[in-house]
C-alpha positions, 0 to 999 in steps of 0.5 A: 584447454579453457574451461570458464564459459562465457557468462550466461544470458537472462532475459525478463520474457524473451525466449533463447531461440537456436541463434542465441539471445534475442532481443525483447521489445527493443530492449536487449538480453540482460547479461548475468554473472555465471550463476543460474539466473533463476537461483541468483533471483531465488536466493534474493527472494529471501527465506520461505517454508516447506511449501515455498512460501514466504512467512507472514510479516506483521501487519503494520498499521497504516494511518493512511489504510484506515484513513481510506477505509473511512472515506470509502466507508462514508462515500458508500453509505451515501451511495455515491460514487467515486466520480460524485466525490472527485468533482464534487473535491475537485480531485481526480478520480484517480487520486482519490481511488488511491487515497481510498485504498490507503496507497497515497498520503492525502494532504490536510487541504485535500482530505478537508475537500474530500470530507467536505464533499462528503459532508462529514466534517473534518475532525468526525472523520480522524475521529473515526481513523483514531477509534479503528486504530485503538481498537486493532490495537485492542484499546477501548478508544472511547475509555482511554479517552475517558481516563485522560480526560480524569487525568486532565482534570486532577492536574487542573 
């Protein structure tokens, strides 16, 4: 007598009717090796605590993220809108939503018609990005500049 089963199916949001697997939005059931479905996903999922969990990574910080908070920052005192900026940058509403919550690189050209539309200069707004930055890291910005510039007039 056999006793293997055949290999179980998954599917993503399908449900297992009395005639078997159905198909789902076209696609077909996932076939998945003779484990349970849902540990093989857990196991993936990696470690979590007593409550399930997973533990908090370390924020890393962004450039981009504070480069977002900046603009965002610069467009609300302005009270202008998202729509205003992209025209005015000739950018699309969409990019400049992503570059704003830190989800997209803003090339040089493009963060210079953005800080252009906003009328803030270039340099005030990395600037700016360079001070958040030092100071979620706990650093004086404007003392470590003080010191450099000490520094940078000693050598000369």
């Amino acid at each position: 007598m056999n006793t293997k089963t055949a290999p179980q199916t998954f599917e993503t949001t399908a449900r297992r009717g009395a005639e078997g697997p159905q198909e789902h939005r076209g696609r077909p059931a996932v076939r998945v090796g003779g484990a349970s479905p849902m540990r093989t996903i857990a196991s993936v999922a990696g470690p979590r605590d007593d409550v399930g969990r997973r533990p908090e990574k370390p924020k890393i910080l962004l450039m981009r993220g504070e480069l977002g908070d900046v603009l965002r920052t610069a467009r609300h005192r302005q009270q202008k809108t998202l729509r205003d900026i992209s025209e005015a940058a000739r950018v699309s509403l969409g990019y400049l939503s992503e570059v704003e919550r830190g989800h997209k690189e803003a090339s040089s050209e493009l963060l210079a018609s953005i800080c252009d539309a906003l009328d803030m200069p270039l340099w005030e707004t990395l600037r700016e990005v360079a001070d958040r930055m030092a100071a979620a890291e706990g650093i004086d910005p404007r003392g470590q500049d003080h010191r450099r510039r000490q520094r940078l007039a000693l050598v000369r």
